[in-house]
LOLUMLUM-277739 format. One record per residue (C-alpha): x, y, z. Coordinates in Angstrom, 3 decimals, padded with zeros to 6 digits. Example, Ala and Ser with C-alpha at 12.3 -4.5 7.8 and 13.67 -1.06 7.14 Angstrom:
px = 012.300, py = -004.500, pz = 007.800;
px = 013.670, py = -001.060, pz = 007.140;
This chain:
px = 090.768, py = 076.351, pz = 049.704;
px = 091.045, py = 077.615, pz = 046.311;
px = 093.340, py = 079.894, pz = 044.947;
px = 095.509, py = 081.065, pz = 042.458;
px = 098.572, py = 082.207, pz = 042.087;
px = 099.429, py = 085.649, pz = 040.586;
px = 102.838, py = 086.137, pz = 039.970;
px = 106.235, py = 085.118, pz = 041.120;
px = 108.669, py = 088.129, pz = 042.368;
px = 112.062, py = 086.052, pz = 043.383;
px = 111.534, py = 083.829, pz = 045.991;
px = 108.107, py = 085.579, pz = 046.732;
px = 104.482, py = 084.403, pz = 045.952;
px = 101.231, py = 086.032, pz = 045.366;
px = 097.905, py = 084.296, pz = 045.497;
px = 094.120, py = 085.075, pz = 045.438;
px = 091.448, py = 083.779, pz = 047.138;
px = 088.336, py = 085.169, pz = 047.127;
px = 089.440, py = 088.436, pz = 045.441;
px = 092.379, py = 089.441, pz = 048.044;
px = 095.878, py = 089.032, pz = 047.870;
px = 097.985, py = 087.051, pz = 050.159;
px = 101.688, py = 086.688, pz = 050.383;
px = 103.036, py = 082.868, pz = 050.646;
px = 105.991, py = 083.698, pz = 053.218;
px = 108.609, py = 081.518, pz = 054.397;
px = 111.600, py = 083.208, pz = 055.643;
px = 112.031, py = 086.934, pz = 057.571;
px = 114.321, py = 088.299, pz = 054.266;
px = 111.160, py = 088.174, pz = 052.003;
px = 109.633, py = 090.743, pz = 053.764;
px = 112.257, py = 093.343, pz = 052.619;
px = 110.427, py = 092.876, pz = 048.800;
px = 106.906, py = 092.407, pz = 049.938;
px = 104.485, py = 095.137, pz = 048.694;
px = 102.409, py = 096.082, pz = 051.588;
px = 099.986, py = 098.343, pz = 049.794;
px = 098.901, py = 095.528, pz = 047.878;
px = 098.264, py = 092.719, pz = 050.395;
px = 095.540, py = 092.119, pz = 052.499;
px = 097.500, py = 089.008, pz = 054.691;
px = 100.267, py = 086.526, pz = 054.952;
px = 100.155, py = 083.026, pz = 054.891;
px = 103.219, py = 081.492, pz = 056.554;
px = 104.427, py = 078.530, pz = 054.386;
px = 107.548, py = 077.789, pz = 056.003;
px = 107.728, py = 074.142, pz = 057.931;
px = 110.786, py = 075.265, pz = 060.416;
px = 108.600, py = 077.061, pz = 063.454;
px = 111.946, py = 078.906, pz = 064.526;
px = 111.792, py = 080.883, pz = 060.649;
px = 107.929, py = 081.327, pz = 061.232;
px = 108.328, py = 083.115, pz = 064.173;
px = 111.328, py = 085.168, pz = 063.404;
px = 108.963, py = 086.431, pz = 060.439;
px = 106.221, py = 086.925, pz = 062.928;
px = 108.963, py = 088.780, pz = 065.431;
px = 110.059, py = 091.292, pz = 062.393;
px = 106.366, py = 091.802, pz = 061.394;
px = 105.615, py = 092.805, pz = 064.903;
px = 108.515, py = 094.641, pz = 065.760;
px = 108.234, py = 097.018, pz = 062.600;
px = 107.084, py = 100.640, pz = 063.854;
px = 104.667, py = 101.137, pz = 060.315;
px = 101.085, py = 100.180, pz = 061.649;
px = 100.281, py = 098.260, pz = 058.293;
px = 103.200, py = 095.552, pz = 059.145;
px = 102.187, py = 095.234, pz = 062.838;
px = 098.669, py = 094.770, pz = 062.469;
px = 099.157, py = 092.751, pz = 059.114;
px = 096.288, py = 089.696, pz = 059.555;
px = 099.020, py = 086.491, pz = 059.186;
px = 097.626, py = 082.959, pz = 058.908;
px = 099.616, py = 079.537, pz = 059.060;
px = 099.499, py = 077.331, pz = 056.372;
px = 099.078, py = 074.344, pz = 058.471;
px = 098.316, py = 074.159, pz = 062.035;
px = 100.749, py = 074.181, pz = 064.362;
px = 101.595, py = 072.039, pz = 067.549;
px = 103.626, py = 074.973, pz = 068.607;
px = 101.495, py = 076.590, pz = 070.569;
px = 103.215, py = 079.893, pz = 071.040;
px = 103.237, py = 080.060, pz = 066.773;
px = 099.585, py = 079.133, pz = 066.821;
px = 098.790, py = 082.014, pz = 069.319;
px = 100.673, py = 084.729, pz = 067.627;
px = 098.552, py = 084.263, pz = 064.521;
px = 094.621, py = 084.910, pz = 063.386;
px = 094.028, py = 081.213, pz = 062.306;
px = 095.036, py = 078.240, pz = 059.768;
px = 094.824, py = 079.000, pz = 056.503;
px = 093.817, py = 074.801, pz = 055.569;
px = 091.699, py = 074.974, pz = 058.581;
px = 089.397, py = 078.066, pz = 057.356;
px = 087.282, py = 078.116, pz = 054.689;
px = 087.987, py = 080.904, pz = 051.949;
px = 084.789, py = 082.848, pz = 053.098;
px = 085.453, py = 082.561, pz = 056.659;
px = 088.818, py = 084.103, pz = 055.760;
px = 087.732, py = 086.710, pz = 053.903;
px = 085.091, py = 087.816, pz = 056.365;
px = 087.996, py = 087.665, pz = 058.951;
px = 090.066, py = 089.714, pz = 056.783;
px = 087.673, py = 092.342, pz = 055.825;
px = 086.444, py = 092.719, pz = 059.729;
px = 090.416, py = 093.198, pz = 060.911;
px = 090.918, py = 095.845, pz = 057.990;
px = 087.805, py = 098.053, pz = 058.341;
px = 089.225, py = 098.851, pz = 061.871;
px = 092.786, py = 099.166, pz = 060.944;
px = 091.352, py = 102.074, pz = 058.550;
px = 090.018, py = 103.641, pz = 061.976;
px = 093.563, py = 104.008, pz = 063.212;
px = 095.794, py = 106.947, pz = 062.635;
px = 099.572, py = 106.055, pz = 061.823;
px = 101.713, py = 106.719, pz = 064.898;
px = 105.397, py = 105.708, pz = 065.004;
px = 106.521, py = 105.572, pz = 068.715;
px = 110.439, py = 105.062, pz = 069.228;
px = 110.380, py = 100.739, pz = 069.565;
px = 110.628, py = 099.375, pz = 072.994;
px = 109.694, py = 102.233, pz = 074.890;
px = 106.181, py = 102.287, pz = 076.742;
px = 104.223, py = 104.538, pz = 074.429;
px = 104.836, py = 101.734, pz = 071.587;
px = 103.803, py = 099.231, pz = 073.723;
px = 100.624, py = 100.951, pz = 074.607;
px = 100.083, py = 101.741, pz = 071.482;
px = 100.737, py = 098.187, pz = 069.902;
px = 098.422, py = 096.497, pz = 072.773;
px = 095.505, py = 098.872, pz = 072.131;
px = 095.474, py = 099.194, pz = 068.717;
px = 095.845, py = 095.153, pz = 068.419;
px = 092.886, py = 094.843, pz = 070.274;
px = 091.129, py = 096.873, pz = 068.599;
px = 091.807, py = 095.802, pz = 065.237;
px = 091.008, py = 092.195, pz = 066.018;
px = 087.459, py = 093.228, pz = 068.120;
px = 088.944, py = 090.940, pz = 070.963;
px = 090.567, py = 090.330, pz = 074.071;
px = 094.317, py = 090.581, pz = 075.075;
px = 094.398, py = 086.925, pz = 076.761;
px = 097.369, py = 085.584, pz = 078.802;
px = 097.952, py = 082.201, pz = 077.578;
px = 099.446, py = 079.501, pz = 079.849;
px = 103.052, py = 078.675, pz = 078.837;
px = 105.898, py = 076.241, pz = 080.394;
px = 108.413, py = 077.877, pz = 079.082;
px = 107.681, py = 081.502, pz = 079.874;
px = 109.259, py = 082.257, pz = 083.491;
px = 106.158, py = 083.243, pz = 084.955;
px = 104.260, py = 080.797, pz = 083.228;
px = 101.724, py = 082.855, pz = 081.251;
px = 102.338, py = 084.936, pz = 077.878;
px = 100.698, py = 087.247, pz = 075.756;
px = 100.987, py = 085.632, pz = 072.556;
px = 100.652, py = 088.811, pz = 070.126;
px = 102.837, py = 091.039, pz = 072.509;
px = 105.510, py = 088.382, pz = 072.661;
px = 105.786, py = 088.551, pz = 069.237;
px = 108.187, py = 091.523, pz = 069.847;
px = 108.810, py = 091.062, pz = 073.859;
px = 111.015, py = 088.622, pz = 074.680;
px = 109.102, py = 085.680, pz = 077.247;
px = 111.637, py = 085.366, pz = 079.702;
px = 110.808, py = 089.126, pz = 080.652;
px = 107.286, py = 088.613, pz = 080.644;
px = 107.091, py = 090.141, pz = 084.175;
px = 108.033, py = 093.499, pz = 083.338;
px = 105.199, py = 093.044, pz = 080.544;
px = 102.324, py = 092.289, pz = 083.247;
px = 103.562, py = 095.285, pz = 085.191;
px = 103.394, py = 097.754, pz = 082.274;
px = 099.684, py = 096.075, pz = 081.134;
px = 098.698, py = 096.647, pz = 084.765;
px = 100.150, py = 100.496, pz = 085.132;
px = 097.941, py = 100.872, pz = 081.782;
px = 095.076, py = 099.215, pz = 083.744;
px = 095.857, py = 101.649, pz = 086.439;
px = 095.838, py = 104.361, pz = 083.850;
px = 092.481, py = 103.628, pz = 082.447;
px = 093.705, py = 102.428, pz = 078.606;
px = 092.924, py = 099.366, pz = 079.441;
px = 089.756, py = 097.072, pz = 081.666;
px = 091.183, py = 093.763, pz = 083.492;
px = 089.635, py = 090.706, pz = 084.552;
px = 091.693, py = 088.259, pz = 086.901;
px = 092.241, py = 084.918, pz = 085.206;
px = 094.853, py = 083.502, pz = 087.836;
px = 097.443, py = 084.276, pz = 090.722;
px = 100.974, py = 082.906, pz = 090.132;
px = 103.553, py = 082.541, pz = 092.902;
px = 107.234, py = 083.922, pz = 091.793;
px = 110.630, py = 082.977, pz = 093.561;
px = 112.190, py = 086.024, pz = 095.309;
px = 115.334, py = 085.665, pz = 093.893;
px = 114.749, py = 084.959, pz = 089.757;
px = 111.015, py = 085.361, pz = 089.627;
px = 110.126, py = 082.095, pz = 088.309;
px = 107.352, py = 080.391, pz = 088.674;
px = 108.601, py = 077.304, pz = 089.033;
px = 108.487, py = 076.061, pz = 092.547;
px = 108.513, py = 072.909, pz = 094.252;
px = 106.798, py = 072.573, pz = 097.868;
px = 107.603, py = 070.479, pz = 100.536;
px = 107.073, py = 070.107, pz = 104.309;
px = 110.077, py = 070.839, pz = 106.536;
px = 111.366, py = 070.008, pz = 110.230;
px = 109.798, py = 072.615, pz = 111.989;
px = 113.662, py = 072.253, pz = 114.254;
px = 116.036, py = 071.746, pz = 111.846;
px = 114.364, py = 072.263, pz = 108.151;
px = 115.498, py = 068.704, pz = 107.260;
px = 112.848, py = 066.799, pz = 104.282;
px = 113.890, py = 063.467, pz = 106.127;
px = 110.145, py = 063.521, pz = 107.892;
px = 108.344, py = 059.933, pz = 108.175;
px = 104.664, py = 060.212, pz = 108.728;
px = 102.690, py = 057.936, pz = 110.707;
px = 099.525, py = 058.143, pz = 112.489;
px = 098.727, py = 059.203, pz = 115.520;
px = 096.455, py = 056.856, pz = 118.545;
px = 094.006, py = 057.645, pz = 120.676;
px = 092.887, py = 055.181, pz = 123.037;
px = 089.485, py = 055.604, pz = 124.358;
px = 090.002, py = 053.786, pz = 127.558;
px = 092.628, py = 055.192, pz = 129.211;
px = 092.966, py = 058.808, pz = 126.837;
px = 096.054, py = 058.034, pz = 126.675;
px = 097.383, py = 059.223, pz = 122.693;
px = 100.954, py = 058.284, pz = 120.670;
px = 102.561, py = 057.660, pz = 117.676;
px = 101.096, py = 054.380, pz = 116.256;
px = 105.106, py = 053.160, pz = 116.686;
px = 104.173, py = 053.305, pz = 120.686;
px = 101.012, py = 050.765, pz = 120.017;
px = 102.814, py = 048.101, pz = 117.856;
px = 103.901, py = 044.993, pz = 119.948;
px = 104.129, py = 041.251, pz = 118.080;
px = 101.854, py = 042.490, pz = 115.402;
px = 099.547, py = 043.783, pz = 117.539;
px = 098.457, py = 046.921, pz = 118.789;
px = 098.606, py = 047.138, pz = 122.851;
px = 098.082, py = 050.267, pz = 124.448;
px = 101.658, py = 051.751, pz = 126.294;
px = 099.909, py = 053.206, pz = 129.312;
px = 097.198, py = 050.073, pz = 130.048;
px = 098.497, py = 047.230, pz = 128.275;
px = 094.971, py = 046.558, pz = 126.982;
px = 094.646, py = 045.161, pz = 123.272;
px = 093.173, py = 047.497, pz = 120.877;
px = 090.721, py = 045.917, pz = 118.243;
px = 088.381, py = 047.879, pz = 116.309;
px = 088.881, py = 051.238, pz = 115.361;
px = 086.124, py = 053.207, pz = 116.699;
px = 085.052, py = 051.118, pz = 120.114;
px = 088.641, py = 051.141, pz = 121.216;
px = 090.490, py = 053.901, pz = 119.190;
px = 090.823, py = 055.784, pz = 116.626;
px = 093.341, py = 058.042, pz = 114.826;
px = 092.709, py = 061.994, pz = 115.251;
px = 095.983, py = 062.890, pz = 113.371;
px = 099.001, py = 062.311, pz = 112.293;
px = 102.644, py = 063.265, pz = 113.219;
px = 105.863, py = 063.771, pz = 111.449;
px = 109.077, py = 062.513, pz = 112.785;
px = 112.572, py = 064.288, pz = 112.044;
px = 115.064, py = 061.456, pz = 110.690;
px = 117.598, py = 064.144, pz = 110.795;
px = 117.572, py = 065.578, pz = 114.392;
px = 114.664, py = 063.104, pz = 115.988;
px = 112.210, py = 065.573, pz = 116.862;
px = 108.778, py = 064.861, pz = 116.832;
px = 105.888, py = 067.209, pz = 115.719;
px = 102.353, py = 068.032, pz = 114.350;
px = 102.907, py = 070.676, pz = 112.372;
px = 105.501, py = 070.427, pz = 109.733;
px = 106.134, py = 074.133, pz = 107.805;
px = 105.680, py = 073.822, pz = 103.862;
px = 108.572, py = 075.458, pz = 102.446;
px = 108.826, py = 076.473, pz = 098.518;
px = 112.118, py = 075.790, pz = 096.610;
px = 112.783, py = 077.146, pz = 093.022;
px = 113.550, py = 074.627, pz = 090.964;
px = 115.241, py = 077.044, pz = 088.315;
px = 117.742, py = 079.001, pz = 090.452;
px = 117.474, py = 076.716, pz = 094.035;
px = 116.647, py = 079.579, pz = 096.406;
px = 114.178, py = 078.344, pz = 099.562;
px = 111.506, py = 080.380, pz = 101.256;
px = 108.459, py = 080.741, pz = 102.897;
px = 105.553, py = 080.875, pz = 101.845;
px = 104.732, py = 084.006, pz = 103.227;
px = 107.831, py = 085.635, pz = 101.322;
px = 106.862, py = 084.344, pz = 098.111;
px = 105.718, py = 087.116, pz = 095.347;
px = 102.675, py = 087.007, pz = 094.198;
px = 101.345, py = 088.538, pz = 090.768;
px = 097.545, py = 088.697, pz = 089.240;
px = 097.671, py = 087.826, pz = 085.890;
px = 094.569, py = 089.328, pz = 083.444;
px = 092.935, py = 089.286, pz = 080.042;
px = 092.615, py = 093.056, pz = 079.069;
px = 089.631, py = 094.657, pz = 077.064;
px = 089.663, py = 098.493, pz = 075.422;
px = 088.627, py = 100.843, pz = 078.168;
px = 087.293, py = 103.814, pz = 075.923;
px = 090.332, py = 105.688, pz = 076.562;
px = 092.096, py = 102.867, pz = 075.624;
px = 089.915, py = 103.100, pz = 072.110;
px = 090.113, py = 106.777, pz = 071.608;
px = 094.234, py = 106.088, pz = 071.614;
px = 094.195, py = 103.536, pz = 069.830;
px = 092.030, py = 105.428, pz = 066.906;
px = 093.582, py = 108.691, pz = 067.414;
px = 097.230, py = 107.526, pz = 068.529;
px = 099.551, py = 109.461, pz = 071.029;
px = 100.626, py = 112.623, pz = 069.572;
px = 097.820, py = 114.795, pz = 071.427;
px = 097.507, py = 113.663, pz = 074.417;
px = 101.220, py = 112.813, pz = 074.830;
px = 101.811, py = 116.159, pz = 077.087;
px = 098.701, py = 115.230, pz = 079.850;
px = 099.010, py = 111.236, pz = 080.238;
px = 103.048, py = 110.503, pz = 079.685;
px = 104.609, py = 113.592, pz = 081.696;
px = 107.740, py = 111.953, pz = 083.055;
px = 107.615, py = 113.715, pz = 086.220;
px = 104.109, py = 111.988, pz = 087.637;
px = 104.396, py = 109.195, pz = 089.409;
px = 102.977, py = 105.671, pz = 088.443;
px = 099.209, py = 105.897, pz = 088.791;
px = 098.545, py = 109.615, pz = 088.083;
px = 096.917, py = 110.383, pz = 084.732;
px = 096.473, py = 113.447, pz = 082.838;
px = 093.512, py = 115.701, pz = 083.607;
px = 091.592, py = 114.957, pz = 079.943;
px = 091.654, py = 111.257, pz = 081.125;
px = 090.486, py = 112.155, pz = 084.357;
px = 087.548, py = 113.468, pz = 083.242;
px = 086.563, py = 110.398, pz = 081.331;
px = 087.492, py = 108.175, pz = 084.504;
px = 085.037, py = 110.313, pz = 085.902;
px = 082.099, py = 109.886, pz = 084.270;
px = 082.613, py = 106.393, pz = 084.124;
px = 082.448, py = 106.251, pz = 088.101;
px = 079.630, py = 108.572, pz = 087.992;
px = 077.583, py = 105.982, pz = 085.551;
px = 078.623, py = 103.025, pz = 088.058;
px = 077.660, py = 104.813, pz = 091.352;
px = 074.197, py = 105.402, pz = 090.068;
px = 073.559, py = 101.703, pz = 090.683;
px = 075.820, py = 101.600, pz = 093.817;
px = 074.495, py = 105.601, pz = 095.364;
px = 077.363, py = 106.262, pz = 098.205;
px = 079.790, py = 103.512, pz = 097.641;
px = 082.168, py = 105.908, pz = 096.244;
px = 084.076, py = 109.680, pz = 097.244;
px = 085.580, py = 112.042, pz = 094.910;
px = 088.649, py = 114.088, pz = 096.787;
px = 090.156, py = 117.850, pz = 096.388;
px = 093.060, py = 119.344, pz = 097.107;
px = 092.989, py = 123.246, pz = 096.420;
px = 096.396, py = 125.383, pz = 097.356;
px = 096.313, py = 129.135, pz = 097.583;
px = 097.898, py = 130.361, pz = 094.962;
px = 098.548, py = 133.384, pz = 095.588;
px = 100.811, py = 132.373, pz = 098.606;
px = 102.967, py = 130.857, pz = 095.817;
px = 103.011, py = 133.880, pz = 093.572;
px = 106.667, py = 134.326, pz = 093.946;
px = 107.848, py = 130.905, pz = 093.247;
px = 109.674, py = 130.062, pz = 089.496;
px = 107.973, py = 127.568, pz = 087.215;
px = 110.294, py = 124.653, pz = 087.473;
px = 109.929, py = 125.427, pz = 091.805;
px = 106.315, py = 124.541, pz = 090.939;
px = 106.686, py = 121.936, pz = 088.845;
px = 108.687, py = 120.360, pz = 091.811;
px = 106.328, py = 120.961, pz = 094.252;
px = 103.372, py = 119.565, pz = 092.381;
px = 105.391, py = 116.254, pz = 091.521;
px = 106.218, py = 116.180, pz = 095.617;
px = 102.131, py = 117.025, pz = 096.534;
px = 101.057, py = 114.374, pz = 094.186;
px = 103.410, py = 111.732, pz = 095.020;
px = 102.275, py = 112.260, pz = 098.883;
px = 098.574, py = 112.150, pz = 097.797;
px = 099.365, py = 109.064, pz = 095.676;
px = 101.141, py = 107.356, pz = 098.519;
px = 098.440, py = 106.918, pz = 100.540;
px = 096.043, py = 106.328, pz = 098.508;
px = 094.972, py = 102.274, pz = 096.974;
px = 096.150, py = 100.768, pz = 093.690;
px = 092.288, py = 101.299, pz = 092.794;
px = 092.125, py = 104.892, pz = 093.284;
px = 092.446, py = 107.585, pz = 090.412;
px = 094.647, py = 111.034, pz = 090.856;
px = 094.890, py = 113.999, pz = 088.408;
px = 096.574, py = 117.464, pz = 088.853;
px = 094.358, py = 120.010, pz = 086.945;
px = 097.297, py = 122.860, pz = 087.499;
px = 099.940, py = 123.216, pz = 090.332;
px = 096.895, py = 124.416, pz = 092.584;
px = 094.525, py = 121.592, pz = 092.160;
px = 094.192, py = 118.321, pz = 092.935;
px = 091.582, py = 115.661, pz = 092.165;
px = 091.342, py = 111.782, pz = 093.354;
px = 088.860, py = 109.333, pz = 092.742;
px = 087.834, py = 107.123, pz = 095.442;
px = 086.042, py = 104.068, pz = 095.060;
px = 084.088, py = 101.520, pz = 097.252;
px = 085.347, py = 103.820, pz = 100.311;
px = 083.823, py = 104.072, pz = 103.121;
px = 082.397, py = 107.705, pz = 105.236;
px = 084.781, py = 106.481, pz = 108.006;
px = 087.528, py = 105.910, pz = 105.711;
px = 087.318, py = 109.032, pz = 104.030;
px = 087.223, py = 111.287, pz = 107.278;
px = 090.549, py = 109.021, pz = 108.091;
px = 091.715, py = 109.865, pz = 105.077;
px = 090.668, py = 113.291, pz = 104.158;
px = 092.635, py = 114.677, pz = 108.016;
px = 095.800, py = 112.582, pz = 106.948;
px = 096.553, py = 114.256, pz = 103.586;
px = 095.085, py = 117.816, pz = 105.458;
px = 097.844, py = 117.488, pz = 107.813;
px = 100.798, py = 115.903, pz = 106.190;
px = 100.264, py = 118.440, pz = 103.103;
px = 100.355, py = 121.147, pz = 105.612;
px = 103.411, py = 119.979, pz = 106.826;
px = 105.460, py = 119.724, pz = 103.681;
px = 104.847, py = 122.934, pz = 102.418;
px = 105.093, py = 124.498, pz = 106.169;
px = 108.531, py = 122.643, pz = 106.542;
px = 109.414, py = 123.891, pz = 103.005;
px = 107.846, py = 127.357, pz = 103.372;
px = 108.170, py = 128.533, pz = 106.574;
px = 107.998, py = 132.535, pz = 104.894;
px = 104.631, py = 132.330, pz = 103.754;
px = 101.350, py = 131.000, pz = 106.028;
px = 100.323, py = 127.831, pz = 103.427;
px = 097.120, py = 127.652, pz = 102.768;
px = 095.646, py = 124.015, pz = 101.658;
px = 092.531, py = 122.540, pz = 101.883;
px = 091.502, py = 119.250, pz = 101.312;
px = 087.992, py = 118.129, pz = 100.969;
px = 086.078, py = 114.362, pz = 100.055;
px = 082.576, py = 114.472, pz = 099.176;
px = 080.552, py = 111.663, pz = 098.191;
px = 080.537, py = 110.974, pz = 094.417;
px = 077.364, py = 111.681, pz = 092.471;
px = 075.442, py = 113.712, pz = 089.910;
px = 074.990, py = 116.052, pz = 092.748;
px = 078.406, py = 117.209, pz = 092.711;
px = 079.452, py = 120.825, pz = 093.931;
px = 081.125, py = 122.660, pz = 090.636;
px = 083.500, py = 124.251, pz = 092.526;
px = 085.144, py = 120.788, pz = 093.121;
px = 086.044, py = 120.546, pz = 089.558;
px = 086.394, py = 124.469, pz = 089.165;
């Protein structure tokens, strides 16, 4: 590729290629000097992988959207494959156009996105971070297989800045953003976690179904057409040969005299004999056994921009801060703007699929409340929609439009599961503010109507 230097500043150097500037890094203290507003990318020249990413970490870490975003090449490729991840591509690899067009592409979005400095480490930044990445790079948030991440996947641009072994919490905050509607999933793979340290890890092996011993010895198992009689293939052998236990005739060929149906598994521990063996996981990190059945399981995803997840990531956090990160909703309830957009979303997708989904109300009389303070409210609306939220599916979308209203979306339900559902909240809502209450006759009304262009106003009144 050709290029040409510029200028020396210190240990720092400046190059051109193809009329941009690029930065020739090779250790996190250069930074510190490096003129942002004048470079369009970094090439990381440094041979020692540990430095490279360390730069990488501080880039990513920074709360200034220019240093986050920055596009960063490697000089050569990498056999790390973590490094080669966390980057856009190889600067040897890439021709200088292919570069440039790269380059030009990632920074004509980045000048769609407004400047937004969330406190580091807390959720908004991640959000923020994972949204705006993807959009500036017009791609997919993959997860990336990885040995030495506990759970065995990472997110190579988010682990940049999040540290692997706690790449769990990660996948739970991407999917509560899923859940939120920032950001569109598709299931790449299932891994199994230990119960105890969460590792992926584990080693499975059959077990004495009496004792739990490993000491099993397989063999097969005989059936002898003759006399029906069937055994262990131990019970058969005599000089060699294979002579039936119960007859004492010779068995020759293997399907005109016998055959072998199954197998059994015999206990060297206690002796006991037996068919089925249980499989049993073991961690190999921290040791702990279970059953299969107890094992955790967790979907792992690539993630695209919902267009929520777009609108945040142009128009950052600041105004819709108060309606989709109140502290006091619980996980899965999103702010009544979003809920909108959720909406017509569902609306678009149940015009192919008329019926499949329900759209749910809860209305309170408000004038029964009249004489309660604003913070009583606030706790009774947080108490309301954490009932509503408890019985309803991961899948399912809830919004408060004011202490008096409540709106749920409900997808792929059933009429029969809605009437289920729609006399369960009814009742139990009843019930809490009639336990609560008992002064005032509460008056709530809950009502599910099947979702489409068709709907009555006063549902979203």
């Amino acid at each position: 590729m050709t290029q040409k230097v510029l200028r020396l500043s210190g240990q720092l150097q400046l190059m051109e290629s193809e009329g941009h500037q690029y930065a020739m890094i090779t250790n996190a203290s250069q930074l510190a000097t490096l003129p942002f507003d004048q470079v369009h990318g970094i090439v990381l020249h440094s041979d020692w992988e540990r430095e490279s990413l360390k730069v990488l970490h501080t880039l990513r870490s920074s709360r200034e959207l220019h240093h986050y975003l920055m596009p960063v090449f490697l000089q050569y490729p990498s056999e790390h494959k973590l490094l080669a991840q966390q980057v856009d591509g190889a600067w040897e690899r890439q021709s200088a156009y292919q570069i440039k067009r790269q380059v030009v592409a990632i920074w004509e979005r980045l000048a769609e996105l407004r400047h937004a400095r969330p406190a580091d480490g807390s959720k908004e930044s991640l959000l923020l971070k994972t949204v705006q990445y993807i959009y500036s790079r017009g791609q997919k948030l993959s997860a990336k297989r990885d040995r030495n991440a506990l759970i065995g996947y990472t997110y190579p641009f988010l682990n940049s800045f999040w540290a692997v072994e706690d790449n769990l919490h990660l996948v739970e905050h991407l999917a509560e953003f899923q859940r939120e509607g920032y950001l569109e999933g598709k299931l790449v793979d299932k891994v199994n976690l230990c119960t105890e340290c969460d590792s992926s890890y584990l080693n499975f092996r059959e077990t004495c179904s009496k004792c739990g011993s490993l000491e099993l010895e397989t063999e097969n198992l005989i059936h002898h057409f003759r006399c029906a009689y069937v055994g262990p293939e131990s019970d058969f052998q005599r000089d060699n040969q294979l002579i039936c236990p119960k007859c004492d005739k010779k068995l020759r060929h293997i399907g005109i005299d016998y055959d072998k149906p199954s197998e059994i598994s015999n206990c060297q521990t206690c002796g006991h004999h037996a068919q089925d063996t249980p499989m049993k996981a073991a961690c190999v990190d921290c040791g702990h056994e279970m059953d299969l059945d107890a094992i955790h399981t967790r979907p792992i995803y690539d993630y695209t921009l919902s267009e929520l997840g777009a609108q945040i990531a142009k128009q950052g956090l600041a105004r819709h801060n108060a309606s989709n990160f109140p502290s006091s909703l619980p996980i899965g309830t999103i702010g009544w703007e979003f809920f909108q957009l959720v909406l017509q979303q569902e609306l678009e997708r149940t015009k192919l699929r008329p019926g499949s989904s329900f759209i749910g109300s809860l209305q309170l009389n408000t004038e029964a409340f009249h004489f309660l303070g604003p913070d009583t409210k606030e706790q009774l609306r947080h108490e309301i929609l954490t009932i509503i939220r408890s019985y309803l599916r991961a899948a399912d979308v809830l919004s408060s439009k004011g202490f008096d209203h409540y709106l749920f979306i409900l997808p792929e339900m059933t009429l029969e599961e809605a009437a289920d559902l729609e006399d369960l909240l009814q009742y139990n809502l009843s019930k809490l503010i009639g336990d609560n209450f008992t002064d005032i006759q509460p008056y709530v009304e809950v009502l599910l109507q099947p979702l489409s262009t068709n709907l009555d106003p006063c549902i979203l009144s």
